[in-house]
Backbone as a printed PyTorch tensor [residue, N CA C, xyz], in Angstrom:
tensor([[[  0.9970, -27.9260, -11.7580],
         [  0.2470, -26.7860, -11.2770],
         [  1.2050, -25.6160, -11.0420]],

        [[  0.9060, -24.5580, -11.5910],
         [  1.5630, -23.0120, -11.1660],
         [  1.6850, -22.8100,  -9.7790]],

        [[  2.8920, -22.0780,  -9.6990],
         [  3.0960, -21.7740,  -8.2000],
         [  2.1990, -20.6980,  -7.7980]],

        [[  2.0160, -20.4770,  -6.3880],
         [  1.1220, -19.0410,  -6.1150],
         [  2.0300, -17.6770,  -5.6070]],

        [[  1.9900, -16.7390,  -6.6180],
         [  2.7120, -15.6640,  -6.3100],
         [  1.6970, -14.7650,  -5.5850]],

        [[  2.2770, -14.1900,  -4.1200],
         [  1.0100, -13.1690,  -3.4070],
         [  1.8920, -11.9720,  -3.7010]],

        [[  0.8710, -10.9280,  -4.4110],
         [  1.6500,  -9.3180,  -4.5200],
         [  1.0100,  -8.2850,  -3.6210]],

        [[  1.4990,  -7.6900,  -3.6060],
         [  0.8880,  -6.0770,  -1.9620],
         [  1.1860,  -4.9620,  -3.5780]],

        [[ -0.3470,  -4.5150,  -3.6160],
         [ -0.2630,  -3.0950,  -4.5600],
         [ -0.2850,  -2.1780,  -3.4600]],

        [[  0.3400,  -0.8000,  -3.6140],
         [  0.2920,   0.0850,  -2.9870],
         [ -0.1800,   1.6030,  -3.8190]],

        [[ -1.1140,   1.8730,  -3.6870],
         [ -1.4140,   3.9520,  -3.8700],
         [ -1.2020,   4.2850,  -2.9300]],

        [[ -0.0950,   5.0510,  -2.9150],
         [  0.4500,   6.2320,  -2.0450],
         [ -0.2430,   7.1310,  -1.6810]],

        [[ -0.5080,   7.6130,  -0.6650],
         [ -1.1050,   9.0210,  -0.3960],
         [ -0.5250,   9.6680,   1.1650]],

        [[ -0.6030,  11.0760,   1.0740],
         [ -0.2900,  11.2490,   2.7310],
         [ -1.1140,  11.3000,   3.5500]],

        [[ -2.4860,  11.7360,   2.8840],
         [ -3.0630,  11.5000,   3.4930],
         [ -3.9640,  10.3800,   3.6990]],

        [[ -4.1580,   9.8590,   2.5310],
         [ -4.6250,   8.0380,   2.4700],
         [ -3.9060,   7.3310,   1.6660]],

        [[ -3.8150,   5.9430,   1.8900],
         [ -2.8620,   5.3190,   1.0970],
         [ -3.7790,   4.0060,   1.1050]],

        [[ -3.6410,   3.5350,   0.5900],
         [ -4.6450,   2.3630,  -0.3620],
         [ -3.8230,   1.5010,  -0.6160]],

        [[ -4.2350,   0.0060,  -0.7110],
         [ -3.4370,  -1.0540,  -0.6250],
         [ -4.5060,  -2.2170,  -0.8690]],

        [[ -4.0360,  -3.3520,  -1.9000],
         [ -4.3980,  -4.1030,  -1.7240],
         [ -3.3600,  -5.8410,  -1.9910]],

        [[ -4.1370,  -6.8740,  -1.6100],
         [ -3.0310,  -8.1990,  -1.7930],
         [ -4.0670,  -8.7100,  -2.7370]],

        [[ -3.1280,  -9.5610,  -3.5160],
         [ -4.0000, -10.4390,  -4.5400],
         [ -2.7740, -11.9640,  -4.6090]],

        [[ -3.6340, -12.9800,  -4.5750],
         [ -2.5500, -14.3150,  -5.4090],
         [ -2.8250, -14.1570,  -6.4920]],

        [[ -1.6720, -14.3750,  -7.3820],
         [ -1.5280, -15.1380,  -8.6210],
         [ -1.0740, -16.4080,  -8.9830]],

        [[ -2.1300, -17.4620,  -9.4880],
         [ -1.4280, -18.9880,  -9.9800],
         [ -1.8120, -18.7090, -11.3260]],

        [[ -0.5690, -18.6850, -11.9930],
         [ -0.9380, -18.8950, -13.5880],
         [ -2.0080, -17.7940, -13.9830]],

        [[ -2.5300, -17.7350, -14.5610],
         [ -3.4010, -16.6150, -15.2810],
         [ -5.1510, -16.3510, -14.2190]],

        [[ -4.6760, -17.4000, -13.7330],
         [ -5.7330, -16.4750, -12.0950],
         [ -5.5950, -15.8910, -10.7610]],

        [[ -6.2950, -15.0600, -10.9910],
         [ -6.4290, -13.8700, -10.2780],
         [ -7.0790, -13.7400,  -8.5990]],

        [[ -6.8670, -13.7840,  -7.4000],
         [ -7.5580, -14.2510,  -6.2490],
         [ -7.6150, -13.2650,  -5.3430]],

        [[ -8.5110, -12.3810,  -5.0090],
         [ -8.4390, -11.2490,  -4.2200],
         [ -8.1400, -12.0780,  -2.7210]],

        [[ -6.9010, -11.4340,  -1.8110],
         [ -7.0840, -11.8640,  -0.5790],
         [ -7.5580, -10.5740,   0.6760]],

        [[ -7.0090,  -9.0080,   0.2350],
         [ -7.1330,  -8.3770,   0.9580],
         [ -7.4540,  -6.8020,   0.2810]],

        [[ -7.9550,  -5.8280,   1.3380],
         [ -7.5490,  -4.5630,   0.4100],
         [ -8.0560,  -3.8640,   1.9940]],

        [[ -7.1940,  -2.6130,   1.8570],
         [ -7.4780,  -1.3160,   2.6730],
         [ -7.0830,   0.0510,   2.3160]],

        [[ -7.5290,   1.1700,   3.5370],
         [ -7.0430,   2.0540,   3.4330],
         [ -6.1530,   2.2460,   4.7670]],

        [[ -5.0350,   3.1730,   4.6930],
         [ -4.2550,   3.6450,   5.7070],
         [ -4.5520,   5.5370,   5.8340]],

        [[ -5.3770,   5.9300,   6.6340],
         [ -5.2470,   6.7410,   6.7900],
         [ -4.9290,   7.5120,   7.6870]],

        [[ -4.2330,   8.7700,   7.7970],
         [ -3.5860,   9.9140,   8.6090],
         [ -4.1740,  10.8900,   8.8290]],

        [[ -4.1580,  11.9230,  10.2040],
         [ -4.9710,  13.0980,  10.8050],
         [ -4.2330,  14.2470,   9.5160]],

        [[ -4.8740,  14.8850,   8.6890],
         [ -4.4910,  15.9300,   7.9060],
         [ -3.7670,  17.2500,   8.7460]],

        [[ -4.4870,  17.0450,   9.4620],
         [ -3.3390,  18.4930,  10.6110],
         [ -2.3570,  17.8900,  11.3030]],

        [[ -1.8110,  16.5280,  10.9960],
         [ -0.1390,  15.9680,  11.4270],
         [  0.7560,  16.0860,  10.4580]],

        [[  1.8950,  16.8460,  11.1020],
         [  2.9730,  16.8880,  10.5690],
         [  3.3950,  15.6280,   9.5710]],

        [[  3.9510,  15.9750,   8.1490],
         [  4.2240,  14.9720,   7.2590],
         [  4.9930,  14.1620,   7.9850]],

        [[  5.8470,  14.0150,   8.5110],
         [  6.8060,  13.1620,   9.0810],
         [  5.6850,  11.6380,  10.0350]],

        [[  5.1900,  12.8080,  10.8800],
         [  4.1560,  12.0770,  11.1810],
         [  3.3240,  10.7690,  10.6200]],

        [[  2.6120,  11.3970,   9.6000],
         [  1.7400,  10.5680,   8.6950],
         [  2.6120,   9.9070,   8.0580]],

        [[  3.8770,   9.7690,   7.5980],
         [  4.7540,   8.7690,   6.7780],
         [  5.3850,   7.9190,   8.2180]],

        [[  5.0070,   8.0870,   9.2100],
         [  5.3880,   7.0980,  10.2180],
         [  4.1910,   6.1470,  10.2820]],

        [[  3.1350,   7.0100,  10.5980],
         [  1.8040,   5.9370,  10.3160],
         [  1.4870,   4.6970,   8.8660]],

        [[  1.8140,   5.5910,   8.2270],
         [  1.9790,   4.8680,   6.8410],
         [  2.7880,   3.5870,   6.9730]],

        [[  4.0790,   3.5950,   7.4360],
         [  5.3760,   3.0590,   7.4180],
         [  5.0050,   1.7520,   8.1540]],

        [[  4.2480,   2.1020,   9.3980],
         [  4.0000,   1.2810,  10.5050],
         [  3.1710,   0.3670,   9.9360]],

        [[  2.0400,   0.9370,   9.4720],
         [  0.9740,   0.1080,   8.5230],
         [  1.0580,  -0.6340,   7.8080]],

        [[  1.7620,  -0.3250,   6.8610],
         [  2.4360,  -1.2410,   5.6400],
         [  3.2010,  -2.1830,   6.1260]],

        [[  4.0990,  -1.9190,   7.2430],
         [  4.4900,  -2.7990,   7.9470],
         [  3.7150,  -3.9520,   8.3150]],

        [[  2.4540,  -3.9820,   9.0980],
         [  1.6540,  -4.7360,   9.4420],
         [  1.1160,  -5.5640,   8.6550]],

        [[  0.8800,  -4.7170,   7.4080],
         [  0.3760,  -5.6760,   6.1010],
         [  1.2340,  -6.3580,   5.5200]],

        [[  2.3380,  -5.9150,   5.6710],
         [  3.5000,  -7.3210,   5.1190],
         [  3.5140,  -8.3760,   6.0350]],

        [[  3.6600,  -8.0290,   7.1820],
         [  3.9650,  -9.5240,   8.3410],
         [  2.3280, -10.3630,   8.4380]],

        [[  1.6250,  -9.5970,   7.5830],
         [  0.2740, -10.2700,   7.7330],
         [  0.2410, -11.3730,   6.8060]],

        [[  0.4960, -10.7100,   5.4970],
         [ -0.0840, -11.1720,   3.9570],
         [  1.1320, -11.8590,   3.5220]],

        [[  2.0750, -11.4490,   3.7420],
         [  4.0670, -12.3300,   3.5630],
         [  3.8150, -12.1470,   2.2730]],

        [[  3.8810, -10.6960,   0.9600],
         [  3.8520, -10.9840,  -0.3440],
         [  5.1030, -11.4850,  -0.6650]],

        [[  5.5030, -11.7790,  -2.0300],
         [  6.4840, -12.1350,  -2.3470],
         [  6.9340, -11.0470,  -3.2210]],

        [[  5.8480,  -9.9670,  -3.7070],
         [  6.1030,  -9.3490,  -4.4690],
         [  5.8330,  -7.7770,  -4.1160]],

        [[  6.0370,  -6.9190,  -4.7590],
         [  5.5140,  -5.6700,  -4.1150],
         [  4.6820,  -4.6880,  -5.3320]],

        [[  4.1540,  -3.9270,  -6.1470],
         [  3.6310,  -3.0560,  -6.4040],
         [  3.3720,  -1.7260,  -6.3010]],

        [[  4.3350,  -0.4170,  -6.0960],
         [  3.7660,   0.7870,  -5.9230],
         [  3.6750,   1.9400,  -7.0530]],

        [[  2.2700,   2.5120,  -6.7710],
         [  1.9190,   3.4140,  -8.0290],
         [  2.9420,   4.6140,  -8.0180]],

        [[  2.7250,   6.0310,  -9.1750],
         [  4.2050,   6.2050,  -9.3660],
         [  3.5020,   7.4450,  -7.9330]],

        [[  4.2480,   8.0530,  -7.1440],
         [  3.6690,   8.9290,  -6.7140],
         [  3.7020,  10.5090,  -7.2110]],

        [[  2.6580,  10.9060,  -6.9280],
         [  2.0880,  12.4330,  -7.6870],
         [  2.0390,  13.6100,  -6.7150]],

        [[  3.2320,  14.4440,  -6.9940],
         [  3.4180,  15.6890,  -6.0660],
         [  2.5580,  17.0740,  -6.7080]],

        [[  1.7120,  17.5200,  -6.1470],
         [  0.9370,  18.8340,  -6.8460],
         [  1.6920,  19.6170,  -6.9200]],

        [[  1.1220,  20.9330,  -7.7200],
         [  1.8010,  21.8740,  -7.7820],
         [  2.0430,  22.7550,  -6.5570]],

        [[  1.7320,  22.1330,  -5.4240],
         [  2.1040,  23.0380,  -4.7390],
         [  2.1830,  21.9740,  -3.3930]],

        [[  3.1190,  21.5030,  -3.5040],
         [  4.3130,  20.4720,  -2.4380],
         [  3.2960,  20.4190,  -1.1120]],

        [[  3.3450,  22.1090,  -0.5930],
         [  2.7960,  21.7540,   0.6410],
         [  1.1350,  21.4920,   1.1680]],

        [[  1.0930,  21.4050,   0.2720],
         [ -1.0680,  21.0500,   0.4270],
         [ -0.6790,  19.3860,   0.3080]],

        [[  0.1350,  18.3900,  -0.2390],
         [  0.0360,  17.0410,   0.0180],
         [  0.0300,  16.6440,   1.7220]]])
């Protein structure tokens, strides 16, 4: 029998960030978790990447992946509206 690999996907956002866990044994697929992390839009970026930080945190000591996943992240044309 295949071992079970658990992965943590991550979409980045500052102001929401999206996440989900899945196992993999062999060529199946097992949803275990999924959320959003979201931040007050009128907090300072620093801010919201602490919330983020903290969060993700939580979801690792939760889910223990073995693996990790993050999408590429996408800066607009204009830096400070993210």
């Amino acid at each position: 029998m295949a071992a079970t690999v658990r992965i943590l996907g991550i979409d980045p956002g500052s102001r929401v960030t999206g996440f989900g866990v899945i196992d993999v044994r062999g060529r199946d697929h097992f949803y275990v978790a999924s959320g959003c992390i979201k931040t007050p839009a009128d907090a300072p970026l620093a801010d919201r990447i602490a919330v983020i930080v903290r969060h993700i945190g939580e979801v690792v000591a939760v889910y223990k992946p073995q693996q990790a996943a993050v999408e590429q992240v996408f800066v607009n044309v204009n830096p400070a509206s993210t």
